[in-house]
PALUMLO-242457 format. One line per 8 residues: number of its first residue (from 1); their letters; for each residue x, y, z of C-alpha. Coordinates in pm, whole numbers, plus 50000, padded with zeros to 5 digits. Each point is the difference from the previous one (the first is absolute). Last residue first. Layout:
NUM) a) X:Y:Z; ...
***
This chain:
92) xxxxxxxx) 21275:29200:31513; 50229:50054:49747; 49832:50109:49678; 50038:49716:49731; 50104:50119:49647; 50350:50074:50064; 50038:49627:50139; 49900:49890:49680
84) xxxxxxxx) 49761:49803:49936; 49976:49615:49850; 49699:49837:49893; 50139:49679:49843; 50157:49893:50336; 50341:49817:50034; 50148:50199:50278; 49813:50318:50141
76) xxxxxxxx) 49637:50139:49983; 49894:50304:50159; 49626:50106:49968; 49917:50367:50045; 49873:49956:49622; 49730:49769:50162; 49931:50250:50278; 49951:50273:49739
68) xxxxxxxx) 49781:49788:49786; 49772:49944:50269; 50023:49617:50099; 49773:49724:50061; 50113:49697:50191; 49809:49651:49901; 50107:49706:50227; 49927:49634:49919
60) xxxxxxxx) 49976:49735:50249; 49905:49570:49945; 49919:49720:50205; 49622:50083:50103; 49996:50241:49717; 50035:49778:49765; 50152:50210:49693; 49910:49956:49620
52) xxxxxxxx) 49667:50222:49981; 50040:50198:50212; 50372:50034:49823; 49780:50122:49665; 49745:50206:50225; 50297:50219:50140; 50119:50023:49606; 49655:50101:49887
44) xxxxxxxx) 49964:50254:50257; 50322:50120:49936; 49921:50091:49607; 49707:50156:50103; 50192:50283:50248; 50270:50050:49719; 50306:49811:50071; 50381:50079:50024
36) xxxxxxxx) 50131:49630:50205; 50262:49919:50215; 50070:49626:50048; 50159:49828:50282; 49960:49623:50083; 50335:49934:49814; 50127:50340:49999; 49992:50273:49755
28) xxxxxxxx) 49696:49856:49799; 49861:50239:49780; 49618:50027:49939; 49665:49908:49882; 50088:49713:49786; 50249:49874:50224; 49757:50008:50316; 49792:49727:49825
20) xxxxxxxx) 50294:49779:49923; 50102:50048:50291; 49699:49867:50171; 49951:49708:49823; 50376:49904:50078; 49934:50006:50411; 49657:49848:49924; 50171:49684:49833
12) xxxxxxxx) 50283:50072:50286; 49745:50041:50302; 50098:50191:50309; 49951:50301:49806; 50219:50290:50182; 49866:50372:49834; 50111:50315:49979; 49877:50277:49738
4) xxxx) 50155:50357:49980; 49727:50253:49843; 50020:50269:49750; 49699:50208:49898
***
């Protein structure tokens, strides 16, 4: 499964505890952007990870599950690791 993960810690200890977590589950493309290729377990234990780190009165982290088509559908432009072609995205 592939997910995009947002987040905006308010906290910089937490802020750094947090993506350091994320960072062994995934690929940061931004600085509060990661996109990760999990197995169903292997998210649970990353979601429980940053449960574990975040407040959640202060604190917001976003999971977004893709299909692998809608992940391939991705475009990414300028520095990014992923990069597509623009043959490879359909034109919507």
């Amino acid at each position: 499964m592939f997910f995009v993960v947002i987040y905006d810690i308010r906290d910089v200890k937490r802020l750094h505890r947090v993506a350091k977590v994320m960072e062994s589950y995934g690929q940061r493309v931004q600085k509060s952007i990661f996109e990760c290729e999990l197995e169903k377990i292997a998210f649970f234990k990353m979601r429980k990870h940053v449960e574990h780190v975040i407040d959640p009165e202060e604190d917001s982290v976003k999971y977004f599950r893709l299909c692998s088509t809608c992940f391939e559908k991705g475009l990414a432009l300028g520095q990014c690791t992923r990069m597509l072609s623009l043959k490879e995205v359909e034109v919507i």
